[in-house]
Structure formats: C-alpha cells, structure tokens
PyMOL Python script that loads the backbone (N, CA, C, O; Angstrom):
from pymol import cmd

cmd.read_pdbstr("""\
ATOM      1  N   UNK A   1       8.886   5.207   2.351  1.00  0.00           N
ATOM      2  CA  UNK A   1       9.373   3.867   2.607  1.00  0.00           C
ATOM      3  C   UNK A   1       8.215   2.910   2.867  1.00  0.00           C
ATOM      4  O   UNK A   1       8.219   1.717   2.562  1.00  0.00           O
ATOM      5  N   UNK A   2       7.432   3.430   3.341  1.00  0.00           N
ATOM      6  CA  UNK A   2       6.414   2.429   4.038  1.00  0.00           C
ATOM      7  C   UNK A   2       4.992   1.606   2.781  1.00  0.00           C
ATOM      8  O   UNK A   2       4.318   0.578   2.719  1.00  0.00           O
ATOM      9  N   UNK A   3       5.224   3.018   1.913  1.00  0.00           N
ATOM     10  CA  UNK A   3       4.425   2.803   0.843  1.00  0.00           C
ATOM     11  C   UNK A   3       4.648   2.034  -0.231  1.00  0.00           C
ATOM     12  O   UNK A   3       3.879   1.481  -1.018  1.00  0.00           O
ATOM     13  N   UNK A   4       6.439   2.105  -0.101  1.00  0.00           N
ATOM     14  CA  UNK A   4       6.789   0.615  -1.004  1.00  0.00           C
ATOM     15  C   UNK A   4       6.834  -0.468  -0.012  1.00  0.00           C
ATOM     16  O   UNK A   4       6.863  -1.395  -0.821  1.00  0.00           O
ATOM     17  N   UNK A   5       6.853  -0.884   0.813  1.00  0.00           N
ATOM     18  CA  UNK A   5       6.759  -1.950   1.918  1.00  0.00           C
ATOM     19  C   UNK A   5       5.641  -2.962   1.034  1.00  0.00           C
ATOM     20  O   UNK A   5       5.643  -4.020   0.404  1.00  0.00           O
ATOM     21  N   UNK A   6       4.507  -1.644   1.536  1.00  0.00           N
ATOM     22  CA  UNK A   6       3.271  -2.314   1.048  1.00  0.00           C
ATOM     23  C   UNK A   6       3.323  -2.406  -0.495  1.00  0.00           C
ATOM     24  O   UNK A   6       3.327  -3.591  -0.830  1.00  0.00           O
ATOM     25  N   UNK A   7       3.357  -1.721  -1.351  1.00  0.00           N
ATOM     26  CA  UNK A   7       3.550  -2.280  -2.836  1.00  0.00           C
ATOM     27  C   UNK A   7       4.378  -3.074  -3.154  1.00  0.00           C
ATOM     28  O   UNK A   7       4.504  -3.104  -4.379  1.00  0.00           O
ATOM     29  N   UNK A   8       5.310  -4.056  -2.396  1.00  0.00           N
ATOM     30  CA  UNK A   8       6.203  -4.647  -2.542  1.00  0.00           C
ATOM     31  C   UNK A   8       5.684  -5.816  -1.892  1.00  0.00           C
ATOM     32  O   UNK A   8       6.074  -6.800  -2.519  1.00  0.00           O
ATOM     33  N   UNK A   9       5.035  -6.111  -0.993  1.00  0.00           N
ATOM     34  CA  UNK A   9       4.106  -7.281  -0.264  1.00  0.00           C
ATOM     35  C   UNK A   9       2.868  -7.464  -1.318  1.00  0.00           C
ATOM     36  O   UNK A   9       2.480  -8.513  -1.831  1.00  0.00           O
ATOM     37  N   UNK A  10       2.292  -5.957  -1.515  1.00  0.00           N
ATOM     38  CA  UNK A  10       1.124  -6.535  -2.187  1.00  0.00           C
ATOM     39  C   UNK A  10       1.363  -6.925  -4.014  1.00  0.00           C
ATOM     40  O   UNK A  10       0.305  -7.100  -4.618  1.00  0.00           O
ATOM     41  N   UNK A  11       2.207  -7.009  -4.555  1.00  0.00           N
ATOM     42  CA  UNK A  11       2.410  -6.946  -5.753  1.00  0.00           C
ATOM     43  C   UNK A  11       3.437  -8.967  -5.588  1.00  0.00           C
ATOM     44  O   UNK A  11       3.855  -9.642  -6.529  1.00  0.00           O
ATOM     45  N   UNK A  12       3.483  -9.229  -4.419  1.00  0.00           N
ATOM     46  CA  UNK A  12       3.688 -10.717  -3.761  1.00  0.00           C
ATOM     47  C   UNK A  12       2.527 -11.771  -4.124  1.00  0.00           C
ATOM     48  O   UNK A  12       2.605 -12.885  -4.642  1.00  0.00           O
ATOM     49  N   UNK A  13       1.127 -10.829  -3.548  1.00  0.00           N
ATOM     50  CA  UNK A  13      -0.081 -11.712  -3.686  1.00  0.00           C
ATOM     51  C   UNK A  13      -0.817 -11.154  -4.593  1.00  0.00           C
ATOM     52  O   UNK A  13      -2.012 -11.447  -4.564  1.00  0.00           O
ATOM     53  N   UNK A  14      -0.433 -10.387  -5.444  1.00  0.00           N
ATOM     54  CA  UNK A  14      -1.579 -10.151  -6.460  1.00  0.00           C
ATOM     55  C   UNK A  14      -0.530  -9.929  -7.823  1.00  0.00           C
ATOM     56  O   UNK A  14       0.561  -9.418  -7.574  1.00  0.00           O
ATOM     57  N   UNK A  15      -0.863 -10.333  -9.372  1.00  0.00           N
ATOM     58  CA  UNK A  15       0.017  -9.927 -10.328  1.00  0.00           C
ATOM     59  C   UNK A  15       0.019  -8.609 -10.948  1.00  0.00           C
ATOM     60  O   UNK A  15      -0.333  -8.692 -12.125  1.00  0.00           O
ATOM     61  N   UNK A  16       0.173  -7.933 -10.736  1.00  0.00           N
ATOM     62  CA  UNK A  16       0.144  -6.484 -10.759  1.00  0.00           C
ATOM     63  C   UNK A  16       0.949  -5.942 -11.947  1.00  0.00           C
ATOM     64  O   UNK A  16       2.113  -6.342 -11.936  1.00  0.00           O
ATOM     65  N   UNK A  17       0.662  -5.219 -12.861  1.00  0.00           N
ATOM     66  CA  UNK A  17       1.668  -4.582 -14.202  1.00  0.00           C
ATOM     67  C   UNK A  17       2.238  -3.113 -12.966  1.00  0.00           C
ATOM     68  O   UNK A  17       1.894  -2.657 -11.876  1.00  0.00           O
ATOM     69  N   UNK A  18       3.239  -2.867 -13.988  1.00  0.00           N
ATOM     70  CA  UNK A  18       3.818  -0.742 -13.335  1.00  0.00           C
ATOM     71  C   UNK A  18       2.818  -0.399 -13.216  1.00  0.00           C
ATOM     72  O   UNK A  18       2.376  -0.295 -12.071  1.00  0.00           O
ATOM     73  N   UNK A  19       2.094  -0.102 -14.217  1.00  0.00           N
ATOM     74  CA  UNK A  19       0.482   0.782 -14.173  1.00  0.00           C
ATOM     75  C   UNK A  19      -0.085   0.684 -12.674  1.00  0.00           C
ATOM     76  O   UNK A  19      -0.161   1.500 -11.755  1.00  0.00           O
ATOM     77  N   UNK A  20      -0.548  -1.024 -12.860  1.00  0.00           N
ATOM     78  CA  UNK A  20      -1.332  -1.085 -11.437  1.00  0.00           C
ATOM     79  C   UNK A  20      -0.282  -0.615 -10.164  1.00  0.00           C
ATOM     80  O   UNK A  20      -0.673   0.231  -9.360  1.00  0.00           O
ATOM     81  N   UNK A  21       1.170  -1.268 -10.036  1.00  0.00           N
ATOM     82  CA  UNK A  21       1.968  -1.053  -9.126  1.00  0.00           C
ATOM     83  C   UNK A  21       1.630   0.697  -8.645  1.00  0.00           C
ATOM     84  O   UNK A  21       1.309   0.988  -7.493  1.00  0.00           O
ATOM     85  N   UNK A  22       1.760   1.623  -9.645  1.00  0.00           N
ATOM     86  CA  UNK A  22       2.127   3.047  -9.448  1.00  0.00           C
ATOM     87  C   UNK A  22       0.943   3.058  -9.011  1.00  0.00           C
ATOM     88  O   UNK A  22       1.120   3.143  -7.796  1.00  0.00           O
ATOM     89  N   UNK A  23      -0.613   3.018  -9.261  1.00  0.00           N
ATOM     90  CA  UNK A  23      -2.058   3.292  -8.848  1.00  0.00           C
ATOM     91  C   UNK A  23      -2.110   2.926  -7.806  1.00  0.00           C
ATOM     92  O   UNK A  23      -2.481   3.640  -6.874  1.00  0.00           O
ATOM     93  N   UNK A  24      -1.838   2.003  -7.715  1.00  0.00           N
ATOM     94  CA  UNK A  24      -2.295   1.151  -5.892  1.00  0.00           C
ATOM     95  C   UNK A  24      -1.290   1.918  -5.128  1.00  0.00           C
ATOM     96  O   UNK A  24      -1.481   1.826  -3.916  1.00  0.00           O
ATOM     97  N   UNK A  25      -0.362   2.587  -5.436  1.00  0.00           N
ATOM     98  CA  UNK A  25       0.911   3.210  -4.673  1.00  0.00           C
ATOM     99  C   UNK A  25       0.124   4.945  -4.180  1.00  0.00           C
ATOM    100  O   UNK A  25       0.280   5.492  -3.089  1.00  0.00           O
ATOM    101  N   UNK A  26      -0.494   5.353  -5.067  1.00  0.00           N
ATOM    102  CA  UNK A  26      -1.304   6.124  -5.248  1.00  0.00           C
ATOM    103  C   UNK A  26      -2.240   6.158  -4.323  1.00  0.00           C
ATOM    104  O   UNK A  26      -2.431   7.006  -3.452  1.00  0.00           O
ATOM    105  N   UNK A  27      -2.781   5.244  -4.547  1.00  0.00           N
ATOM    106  CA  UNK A  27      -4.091   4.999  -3.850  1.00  0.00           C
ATOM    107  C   UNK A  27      -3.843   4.758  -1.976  1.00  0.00           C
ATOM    108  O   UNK A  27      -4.570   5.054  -1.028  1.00  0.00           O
ATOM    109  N   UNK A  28      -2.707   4.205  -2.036  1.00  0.00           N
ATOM    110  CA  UNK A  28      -2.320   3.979  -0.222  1.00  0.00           C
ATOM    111  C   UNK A  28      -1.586   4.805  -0.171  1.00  0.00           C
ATOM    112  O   UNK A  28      -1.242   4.742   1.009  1.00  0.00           O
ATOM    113  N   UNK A  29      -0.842   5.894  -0.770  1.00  0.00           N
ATOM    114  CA  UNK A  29      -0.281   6.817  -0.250  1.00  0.00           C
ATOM    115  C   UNK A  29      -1.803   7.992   0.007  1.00  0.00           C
ATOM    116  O   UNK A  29      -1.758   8.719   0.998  1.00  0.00           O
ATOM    117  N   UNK A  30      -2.962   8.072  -0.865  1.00  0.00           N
ATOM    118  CA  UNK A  30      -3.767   9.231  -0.468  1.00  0.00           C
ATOM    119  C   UNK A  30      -4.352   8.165   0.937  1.00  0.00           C
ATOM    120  O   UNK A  30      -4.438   8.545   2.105  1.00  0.00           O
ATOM    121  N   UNK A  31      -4.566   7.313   0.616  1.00  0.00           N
ATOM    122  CA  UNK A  31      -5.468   6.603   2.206  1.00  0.00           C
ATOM    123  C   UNK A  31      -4.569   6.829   3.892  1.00  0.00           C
ATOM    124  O   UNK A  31      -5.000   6.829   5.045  1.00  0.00           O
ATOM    125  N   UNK A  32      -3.080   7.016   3.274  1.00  0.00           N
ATOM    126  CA  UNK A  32      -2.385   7.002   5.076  1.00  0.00           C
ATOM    127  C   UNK A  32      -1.768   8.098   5.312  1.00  0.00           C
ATOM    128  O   UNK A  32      -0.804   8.261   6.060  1.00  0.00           O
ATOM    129  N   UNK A  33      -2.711   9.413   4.219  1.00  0.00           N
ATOM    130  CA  UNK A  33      -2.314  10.642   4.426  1.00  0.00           C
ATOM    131  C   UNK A  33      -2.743  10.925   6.065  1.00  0.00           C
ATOM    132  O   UNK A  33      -1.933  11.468   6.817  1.00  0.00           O
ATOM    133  N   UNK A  34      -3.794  10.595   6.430  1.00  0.00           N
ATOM    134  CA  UNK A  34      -4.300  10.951   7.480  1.00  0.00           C
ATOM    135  C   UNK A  34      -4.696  10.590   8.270  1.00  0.00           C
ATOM    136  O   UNK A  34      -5.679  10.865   8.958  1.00  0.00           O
ATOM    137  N   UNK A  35      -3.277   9.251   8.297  1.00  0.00           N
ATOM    138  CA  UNK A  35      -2.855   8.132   9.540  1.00  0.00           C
ATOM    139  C   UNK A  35      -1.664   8.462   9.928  1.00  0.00           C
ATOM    140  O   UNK A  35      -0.679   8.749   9.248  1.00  0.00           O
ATOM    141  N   UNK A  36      -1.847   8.389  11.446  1.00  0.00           N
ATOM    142  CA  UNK A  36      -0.377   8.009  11.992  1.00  0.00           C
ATOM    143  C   UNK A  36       0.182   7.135  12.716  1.00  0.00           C
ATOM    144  O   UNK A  36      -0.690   6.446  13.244  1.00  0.00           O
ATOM    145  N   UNK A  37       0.940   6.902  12.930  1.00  0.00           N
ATOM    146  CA  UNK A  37       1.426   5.385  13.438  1.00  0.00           C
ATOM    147  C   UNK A  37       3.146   4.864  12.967  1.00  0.00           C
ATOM    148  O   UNK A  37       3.902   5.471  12.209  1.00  0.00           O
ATOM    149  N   UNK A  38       3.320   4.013  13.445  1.00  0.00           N
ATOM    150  CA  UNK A  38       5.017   3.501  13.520  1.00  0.00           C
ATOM    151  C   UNK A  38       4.948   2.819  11.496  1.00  0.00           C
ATOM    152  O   UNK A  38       3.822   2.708  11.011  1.00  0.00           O
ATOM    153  N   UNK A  39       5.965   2.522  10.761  1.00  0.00           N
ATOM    154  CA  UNK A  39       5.906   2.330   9.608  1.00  0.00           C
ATOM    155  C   UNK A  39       5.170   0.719   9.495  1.00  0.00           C
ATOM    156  O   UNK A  39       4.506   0.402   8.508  1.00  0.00           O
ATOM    157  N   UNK A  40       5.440  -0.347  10.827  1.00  0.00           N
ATOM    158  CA  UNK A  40       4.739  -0.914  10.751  1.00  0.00           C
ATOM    159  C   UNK A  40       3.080  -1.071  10.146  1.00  0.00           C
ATOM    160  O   UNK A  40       2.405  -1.559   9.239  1.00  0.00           O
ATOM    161  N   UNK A  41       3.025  -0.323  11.300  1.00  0.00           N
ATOM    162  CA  UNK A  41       0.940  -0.188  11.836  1.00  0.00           C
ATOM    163  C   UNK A  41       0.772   0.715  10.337  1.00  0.00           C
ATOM    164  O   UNK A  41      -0.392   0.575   9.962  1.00  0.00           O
ATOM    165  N   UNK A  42       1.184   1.174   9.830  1.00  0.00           N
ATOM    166  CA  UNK A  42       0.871   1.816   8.595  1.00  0.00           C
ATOM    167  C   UNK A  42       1.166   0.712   7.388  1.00  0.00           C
ATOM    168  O   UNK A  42       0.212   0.609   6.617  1.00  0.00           O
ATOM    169  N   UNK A  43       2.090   0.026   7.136  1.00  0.00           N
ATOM    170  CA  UNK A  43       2.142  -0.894   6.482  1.00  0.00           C
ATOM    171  C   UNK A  43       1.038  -1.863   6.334  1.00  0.00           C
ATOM    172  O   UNK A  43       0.499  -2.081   5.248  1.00  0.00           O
ATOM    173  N   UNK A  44       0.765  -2.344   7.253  1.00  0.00           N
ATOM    174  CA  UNK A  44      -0.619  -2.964   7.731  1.00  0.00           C
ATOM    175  C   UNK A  44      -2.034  -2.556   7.560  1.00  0.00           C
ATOM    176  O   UNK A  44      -2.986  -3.294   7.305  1.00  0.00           O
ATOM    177  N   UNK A  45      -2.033  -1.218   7.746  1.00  0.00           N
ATOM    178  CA  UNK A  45      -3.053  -0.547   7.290  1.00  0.00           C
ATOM    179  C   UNK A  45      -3.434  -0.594   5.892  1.00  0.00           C
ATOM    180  O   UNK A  45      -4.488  -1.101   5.510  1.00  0.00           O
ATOM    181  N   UNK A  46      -1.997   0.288   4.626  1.00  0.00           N
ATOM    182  CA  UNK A  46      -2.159  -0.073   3.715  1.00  0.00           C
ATOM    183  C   UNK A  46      -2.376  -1.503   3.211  1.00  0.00           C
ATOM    184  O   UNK A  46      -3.205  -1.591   2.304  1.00  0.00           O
ATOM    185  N   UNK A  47      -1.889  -2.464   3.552  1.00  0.00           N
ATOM    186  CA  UNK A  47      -2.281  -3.478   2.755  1.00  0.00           C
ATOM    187  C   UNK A  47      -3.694  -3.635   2.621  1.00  0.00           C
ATOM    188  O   UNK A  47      -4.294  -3.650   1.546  1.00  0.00           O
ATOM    189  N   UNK A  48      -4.569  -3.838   4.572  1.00  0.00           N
ATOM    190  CA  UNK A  48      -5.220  -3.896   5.060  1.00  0.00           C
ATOM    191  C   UNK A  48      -6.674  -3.089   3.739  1.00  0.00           C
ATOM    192  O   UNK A  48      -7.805  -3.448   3.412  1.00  0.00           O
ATOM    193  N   UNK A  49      -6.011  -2.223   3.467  1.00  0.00           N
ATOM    194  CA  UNK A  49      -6.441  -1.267   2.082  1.00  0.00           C
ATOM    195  C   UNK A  49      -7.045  -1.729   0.972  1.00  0.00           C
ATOM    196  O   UNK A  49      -8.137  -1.738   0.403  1.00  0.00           O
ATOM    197  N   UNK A  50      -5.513  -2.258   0.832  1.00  0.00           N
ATOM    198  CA  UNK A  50      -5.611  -2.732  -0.630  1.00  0.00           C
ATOM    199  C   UNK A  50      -6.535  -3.991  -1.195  1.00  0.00           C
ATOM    200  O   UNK A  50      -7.211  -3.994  -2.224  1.00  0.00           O
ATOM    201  N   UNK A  51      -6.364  -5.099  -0.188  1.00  0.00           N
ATOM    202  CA  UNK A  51      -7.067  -5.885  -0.588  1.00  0.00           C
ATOM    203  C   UNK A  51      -8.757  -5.705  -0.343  1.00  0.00           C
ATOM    204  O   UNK A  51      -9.623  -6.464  -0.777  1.00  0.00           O
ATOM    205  N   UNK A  52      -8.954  -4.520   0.450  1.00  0.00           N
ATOM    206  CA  UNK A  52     -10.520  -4.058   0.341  1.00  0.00           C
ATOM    207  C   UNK A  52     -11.241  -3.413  -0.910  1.00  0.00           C
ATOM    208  O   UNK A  52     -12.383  -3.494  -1.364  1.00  0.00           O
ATOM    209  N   UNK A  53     -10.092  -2.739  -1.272  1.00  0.00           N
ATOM    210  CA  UNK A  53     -10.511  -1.415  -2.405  1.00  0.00           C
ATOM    211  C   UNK A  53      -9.580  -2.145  -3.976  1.00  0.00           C
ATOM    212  O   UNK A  53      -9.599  -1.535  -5.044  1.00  0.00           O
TER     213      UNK A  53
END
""", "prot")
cmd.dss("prot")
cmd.show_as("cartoon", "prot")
cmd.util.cbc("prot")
cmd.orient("prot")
C-alpha cells in the first residue's frame, strides 16, 4: 500500500510512462526493505527517495 502512496504522489510531480511508474516502484520498494516505520514515515521516506535518486 504504501509503495503505491508514493508512486501515486510521485507520478503527480513528475510525468512518468508504466515503465518508469513500475521502476521507481521497484526502486522504493528495494530502498524501504530495511525501514520501519508507520505507512506514513515510510511514504515520506520513499518519496524523500525518489526525488534524490
């Protein structure tokens, strides 16, 4: 759930194709493998992510 949160916010501020959608989904699901926290603080994180990487 939390991982579409964030692909669903970040695909808001950036134009993103499926391709990119599924990669970046990818990419913050391997980054908050080995976070924990409320779906919030993880939401946040991933974005926090995305727009770095």
């Amino acid at each position: 759930m939390t991982i579409h949160r964030v692909i669903e916010a970040y695909g808001l501020m950036m134009d993103l194709t499926e391709a990119n959608q599924l990669e970046a989904g990818r990419r913050v699901e391997t980054h908050l493998a080995g976070i924990s926290g409320d779906d919030k603080a993880l939401a946040i994180e991933g974005l926090r992510y995305l727009r770095k990487h």
